[in-house]
N, CA, C and O atoms as CSV, one atom per row, in Angstrom:
chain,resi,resn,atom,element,x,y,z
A,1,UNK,N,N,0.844,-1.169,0.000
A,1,UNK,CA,C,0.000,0.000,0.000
A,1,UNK,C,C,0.892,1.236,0.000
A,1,UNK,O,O,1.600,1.380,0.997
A,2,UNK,N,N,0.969,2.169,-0.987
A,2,UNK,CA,C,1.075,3.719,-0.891
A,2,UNK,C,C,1.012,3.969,0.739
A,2,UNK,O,O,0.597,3.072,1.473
A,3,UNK,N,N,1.457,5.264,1.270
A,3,UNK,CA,C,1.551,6.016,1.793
A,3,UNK,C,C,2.074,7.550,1.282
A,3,UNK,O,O,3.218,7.645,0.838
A,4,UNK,N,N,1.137,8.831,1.365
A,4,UNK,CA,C,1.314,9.790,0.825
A,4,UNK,C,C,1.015,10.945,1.883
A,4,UNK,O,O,0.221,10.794,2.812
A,5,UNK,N,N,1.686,12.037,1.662
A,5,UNK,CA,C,0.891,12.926,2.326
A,5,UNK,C,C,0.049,14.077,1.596
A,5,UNK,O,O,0.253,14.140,0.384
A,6,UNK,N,N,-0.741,14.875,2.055
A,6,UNK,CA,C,-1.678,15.937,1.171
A,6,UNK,C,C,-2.569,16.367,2.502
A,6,UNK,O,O,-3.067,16.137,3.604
A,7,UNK,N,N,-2.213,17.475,0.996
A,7,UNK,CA,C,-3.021,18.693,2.569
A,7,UNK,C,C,-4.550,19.117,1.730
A,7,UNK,O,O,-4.735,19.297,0.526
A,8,UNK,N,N,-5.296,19.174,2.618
A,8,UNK,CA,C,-6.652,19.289,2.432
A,8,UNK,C,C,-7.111,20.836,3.090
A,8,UNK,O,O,-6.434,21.440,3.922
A,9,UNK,N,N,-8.410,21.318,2.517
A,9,UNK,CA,C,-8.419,22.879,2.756
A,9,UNK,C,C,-9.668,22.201,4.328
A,9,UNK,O,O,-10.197,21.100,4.479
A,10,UNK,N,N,-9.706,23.239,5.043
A,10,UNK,CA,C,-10.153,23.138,6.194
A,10,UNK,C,C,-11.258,22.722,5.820
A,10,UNK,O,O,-11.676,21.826,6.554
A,11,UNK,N,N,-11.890,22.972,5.027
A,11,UNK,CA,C,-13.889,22.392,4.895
A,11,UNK,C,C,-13.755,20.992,4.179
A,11,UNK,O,O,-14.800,20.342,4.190
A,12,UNK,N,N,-12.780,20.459,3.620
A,12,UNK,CA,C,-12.706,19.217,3.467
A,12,UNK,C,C,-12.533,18.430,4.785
A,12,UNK,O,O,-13.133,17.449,5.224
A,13,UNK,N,N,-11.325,19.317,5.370
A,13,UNK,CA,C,-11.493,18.397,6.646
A,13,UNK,C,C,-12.167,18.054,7.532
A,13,UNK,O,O,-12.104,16.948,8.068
A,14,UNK,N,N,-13.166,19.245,7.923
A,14,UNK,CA,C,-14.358,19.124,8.462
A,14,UNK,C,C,-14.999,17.841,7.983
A,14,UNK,O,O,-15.040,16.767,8.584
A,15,UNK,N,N,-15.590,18.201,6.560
A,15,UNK,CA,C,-16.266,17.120,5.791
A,15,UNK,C,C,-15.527,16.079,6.429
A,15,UNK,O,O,-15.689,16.229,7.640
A,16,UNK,N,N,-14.762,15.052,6.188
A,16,UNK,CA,C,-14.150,14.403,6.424
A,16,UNK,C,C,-14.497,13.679,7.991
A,16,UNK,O,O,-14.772,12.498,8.201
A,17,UNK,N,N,-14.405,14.602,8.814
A,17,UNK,CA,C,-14.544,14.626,10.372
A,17,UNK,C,C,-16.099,13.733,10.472
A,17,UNK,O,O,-16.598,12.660,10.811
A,18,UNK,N,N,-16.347,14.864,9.991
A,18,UNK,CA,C,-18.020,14.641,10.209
A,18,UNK,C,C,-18.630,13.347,9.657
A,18,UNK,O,O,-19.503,12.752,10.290
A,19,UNK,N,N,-18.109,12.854,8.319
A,19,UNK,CA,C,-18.595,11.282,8.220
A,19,UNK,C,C,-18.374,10.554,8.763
A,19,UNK,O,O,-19.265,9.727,8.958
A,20,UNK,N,N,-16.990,10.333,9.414
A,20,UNK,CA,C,-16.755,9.679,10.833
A,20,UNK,C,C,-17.609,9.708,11.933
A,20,UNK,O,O,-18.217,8.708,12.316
A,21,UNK,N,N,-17.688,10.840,12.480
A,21,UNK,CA,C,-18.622,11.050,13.071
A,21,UNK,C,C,-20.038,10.335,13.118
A,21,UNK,O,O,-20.523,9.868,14.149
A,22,UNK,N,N,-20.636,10.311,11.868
A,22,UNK,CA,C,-21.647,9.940,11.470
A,22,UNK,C,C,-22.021,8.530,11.253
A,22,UNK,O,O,-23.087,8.016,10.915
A,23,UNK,N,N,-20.725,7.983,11.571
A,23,UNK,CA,C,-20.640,6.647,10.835
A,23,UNK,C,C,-20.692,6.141,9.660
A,23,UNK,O,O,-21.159,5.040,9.369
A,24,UNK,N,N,-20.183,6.978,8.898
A,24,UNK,CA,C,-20.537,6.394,7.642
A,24,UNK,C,C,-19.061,5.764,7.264
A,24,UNK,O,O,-18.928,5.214,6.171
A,25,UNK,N,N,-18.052,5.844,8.103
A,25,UNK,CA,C,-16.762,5.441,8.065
A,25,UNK,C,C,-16.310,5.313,9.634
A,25,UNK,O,O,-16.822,5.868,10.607
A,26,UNK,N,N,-14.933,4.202,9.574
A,26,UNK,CA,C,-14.902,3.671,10.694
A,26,UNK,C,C,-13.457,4.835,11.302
A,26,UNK,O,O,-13.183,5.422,12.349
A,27,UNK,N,N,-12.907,4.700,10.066
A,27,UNK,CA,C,-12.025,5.721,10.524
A,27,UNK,C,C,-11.416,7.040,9.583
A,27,UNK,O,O,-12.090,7.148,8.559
A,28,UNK,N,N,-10.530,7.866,9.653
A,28,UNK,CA,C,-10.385,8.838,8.575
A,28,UNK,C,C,-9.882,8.359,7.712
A,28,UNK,O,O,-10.344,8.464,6.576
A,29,UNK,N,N,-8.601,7.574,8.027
A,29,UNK,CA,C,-8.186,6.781,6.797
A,29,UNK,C,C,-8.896,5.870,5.877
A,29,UNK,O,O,-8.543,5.652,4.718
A,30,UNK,N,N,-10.078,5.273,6.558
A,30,UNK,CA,C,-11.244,4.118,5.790
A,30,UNK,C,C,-11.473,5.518,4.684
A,30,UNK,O,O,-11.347,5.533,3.460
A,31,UNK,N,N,-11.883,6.738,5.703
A,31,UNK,CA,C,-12.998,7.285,4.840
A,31,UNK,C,C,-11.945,7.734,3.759
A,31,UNK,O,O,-12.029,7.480,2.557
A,32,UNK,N,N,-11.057,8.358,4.305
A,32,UNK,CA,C,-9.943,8.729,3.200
A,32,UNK,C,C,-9.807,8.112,1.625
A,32,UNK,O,O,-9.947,8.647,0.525
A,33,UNK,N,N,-9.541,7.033,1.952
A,33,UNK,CA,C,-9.267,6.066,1.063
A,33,UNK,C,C,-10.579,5.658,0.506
A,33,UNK,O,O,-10.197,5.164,-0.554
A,34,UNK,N,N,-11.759,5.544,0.507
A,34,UNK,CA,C,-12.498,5.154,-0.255
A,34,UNK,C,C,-13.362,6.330,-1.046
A,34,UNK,O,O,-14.038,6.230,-2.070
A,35,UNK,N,N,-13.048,7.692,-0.048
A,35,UNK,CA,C,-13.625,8.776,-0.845
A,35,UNK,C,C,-12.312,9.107,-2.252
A,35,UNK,O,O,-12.742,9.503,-3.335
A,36,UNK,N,N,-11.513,8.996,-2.152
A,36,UNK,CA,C,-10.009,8.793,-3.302
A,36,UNK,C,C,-10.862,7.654,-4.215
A,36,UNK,O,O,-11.165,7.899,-5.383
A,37,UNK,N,N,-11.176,6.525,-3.629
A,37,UNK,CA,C,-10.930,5.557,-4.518
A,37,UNK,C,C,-12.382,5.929,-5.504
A,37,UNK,O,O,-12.286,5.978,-6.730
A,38,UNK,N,N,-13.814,6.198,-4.729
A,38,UNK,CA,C,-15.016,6.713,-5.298
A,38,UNK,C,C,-14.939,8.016,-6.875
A,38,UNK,O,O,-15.666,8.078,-7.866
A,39,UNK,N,N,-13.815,8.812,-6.489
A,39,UNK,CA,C,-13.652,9.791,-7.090
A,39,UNK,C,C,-13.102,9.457,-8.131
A,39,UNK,O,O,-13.380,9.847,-9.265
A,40,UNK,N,N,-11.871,8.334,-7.649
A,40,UNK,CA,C,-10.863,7.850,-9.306
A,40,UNK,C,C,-11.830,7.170,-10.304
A,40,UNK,O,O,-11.826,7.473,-11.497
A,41,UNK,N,N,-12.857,6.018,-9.653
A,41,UNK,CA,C,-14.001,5.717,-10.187
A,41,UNK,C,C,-14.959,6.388,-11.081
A,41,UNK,O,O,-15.104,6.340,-12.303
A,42,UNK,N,N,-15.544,6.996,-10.193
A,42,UNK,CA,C,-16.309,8.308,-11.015
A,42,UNK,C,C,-15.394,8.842,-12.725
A,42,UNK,O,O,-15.895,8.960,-13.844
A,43,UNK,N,N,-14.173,9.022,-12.346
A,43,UNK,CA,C,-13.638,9.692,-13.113
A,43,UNK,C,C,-13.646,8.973,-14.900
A,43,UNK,O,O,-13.448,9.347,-16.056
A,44,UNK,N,N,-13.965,7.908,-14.236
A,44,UNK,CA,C,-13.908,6.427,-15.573
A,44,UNK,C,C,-12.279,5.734,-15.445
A,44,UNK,O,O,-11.946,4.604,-15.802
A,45,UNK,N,N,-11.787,6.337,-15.092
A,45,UNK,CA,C,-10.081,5.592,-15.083
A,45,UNK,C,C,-10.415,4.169,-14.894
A,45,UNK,O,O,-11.417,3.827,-14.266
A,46,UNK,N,N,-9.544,3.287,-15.456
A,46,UNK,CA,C,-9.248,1.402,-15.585
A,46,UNK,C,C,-8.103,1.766,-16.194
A,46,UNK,O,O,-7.630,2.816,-16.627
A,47,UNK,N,N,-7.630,0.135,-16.086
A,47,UNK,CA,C,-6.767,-0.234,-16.848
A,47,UNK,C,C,-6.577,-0.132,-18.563
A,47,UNK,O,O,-5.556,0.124,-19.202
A,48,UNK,N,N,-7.968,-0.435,-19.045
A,48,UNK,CA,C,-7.763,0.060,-20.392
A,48,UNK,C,C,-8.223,1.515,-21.127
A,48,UNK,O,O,-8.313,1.649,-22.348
A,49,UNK,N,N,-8.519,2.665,-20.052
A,49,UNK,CA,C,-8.782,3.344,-20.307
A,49,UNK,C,C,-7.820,4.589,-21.302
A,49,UNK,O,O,-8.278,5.388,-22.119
A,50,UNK,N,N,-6.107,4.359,-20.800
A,50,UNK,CA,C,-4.741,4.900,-21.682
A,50,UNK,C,C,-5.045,4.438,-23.132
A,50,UNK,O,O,-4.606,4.957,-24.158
A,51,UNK,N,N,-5.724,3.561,-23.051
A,51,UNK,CA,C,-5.503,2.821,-25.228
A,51,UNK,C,C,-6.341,3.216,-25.837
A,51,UNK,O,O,-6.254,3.618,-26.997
A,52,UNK,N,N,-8.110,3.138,-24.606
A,52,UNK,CA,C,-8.994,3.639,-25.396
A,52,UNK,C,C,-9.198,5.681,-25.398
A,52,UNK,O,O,-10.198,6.329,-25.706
A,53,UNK,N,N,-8.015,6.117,-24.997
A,53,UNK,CA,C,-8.042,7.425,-24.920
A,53,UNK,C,C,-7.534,7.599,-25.939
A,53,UNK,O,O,-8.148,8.129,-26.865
A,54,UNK,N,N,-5.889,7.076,-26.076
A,54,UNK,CA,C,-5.181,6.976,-27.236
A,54,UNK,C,C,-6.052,6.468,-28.479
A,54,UNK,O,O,-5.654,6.949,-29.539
A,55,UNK,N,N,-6.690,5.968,-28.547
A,55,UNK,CA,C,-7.946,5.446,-29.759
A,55,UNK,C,C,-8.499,6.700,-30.200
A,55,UNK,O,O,-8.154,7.346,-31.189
A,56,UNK,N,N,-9.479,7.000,-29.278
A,56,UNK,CA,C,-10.287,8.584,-28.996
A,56,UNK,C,C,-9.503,9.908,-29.741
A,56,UNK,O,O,-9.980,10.681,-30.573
A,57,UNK,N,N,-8.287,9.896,-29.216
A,57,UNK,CA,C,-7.685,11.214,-29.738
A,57,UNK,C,C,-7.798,10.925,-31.259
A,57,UNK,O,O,-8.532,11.476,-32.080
A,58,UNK,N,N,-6.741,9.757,-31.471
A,58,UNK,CA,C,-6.431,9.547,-32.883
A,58,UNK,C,C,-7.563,9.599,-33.811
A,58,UNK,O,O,-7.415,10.321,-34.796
A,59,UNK,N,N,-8.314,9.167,-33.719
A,59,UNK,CA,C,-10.432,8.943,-34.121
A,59,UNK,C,C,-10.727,10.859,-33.974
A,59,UNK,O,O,-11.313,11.461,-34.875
A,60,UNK,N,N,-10.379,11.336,-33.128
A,60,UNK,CA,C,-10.937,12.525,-33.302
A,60,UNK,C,C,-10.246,12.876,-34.266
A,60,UNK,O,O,-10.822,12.982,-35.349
A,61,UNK,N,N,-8.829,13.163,-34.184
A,61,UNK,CA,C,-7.914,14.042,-35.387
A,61,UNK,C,C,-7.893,13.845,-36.621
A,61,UNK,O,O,-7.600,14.559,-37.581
A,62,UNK,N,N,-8.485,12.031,-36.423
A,62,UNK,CA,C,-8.836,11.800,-38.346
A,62,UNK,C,C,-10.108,12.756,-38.796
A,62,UNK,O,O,-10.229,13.369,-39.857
A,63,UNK,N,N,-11.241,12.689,-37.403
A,63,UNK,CA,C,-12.373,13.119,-37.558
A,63,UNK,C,C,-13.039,15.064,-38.242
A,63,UNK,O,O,-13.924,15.613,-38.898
A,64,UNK,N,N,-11.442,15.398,-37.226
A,64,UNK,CA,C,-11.396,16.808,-37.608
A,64,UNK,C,C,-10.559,17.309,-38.686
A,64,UNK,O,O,-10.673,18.492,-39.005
A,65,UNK,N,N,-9.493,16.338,-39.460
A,65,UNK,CA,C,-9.890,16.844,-40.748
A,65,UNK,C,C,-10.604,16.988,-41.506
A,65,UNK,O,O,-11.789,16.656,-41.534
A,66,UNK,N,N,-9.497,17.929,-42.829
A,66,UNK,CA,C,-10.883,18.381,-43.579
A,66,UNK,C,C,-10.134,18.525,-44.907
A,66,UNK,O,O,-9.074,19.062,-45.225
A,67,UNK,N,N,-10.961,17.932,-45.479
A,67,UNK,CA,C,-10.570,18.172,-47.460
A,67,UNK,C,C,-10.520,19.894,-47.756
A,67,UNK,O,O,-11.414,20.712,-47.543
A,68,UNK,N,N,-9.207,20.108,-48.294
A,68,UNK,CA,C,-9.432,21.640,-48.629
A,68,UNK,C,C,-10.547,22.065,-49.970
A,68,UNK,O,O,-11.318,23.000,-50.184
A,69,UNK,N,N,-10.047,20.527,-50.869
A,69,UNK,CA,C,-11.619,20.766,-52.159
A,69,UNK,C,C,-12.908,20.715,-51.551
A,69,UNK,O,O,-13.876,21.216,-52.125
A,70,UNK,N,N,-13.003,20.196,-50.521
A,70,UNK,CA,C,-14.932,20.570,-50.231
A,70,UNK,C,C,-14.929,21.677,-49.487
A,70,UNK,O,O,-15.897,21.734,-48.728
A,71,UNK,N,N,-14.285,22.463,-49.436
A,71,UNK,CA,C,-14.277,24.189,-49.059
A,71,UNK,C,C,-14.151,25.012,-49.746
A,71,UNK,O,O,-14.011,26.188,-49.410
A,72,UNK,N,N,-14.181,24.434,-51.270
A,72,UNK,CA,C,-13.793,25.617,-52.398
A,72,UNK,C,C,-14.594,27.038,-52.287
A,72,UNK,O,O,-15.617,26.813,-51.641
A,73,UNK,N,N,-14.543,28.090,-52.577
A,73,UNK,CA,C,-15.281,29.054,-52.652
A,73,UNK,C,C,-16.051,29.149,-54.160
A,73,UNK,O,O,-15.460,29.421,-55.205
A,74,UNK,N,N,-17.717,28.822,-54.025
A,74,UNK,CA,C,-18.568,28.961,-55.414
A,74,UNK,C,C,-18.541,30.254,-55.996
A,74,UNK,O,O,-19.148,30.420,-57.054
A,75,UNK,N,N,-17.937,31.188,-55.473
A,75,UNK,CA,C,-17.877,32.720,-56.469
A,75,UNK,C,C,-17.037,32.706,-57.263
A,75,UNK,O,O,-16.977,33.595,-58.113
A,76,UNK,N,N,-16.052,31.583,-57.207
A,76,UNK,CA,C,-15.227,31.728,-58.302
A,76,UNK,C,C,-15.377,31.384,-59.857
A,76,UNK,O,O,-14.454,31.628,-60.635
């Protein structure tokens, strides 16, 4: 397991406090760590998410070219 440090702004920490508190976690570190892990989640991150990004870009940049003949100007 990692070990890191990070500093959090005071109303996180509160937050933080207070789910403990509440029980919704057993300890700060439980809550710590699963509010991190909820968020990386959320975010879509996996394992194959680097290839299918790398896919994505490449798929877009084919996507956003553009033929300079289908832009001709008809006044000419």
């Amino acid at each position: 397991m990692v070990t890191f440090e990070v500093t959090l702004s005071d109303r996180i920490d509160s937050d933080i406090d207070r789910l403990v508190e509440q029980d919704d976690f057993l300890n700060r570190e439980q809550a710590i760590e699963e509010l991190l892990s909820l968020g990386v989640s959320s975010s879509g991150v996996d394992d194959d998410s680097e290839e299918e990004l790398v896919d994505d870009v490449f798929t877009q940049a084919v996507d956003d070219q553009q033929d300079p003949a289908s832009h001709r100007d008809d006044r000419l």
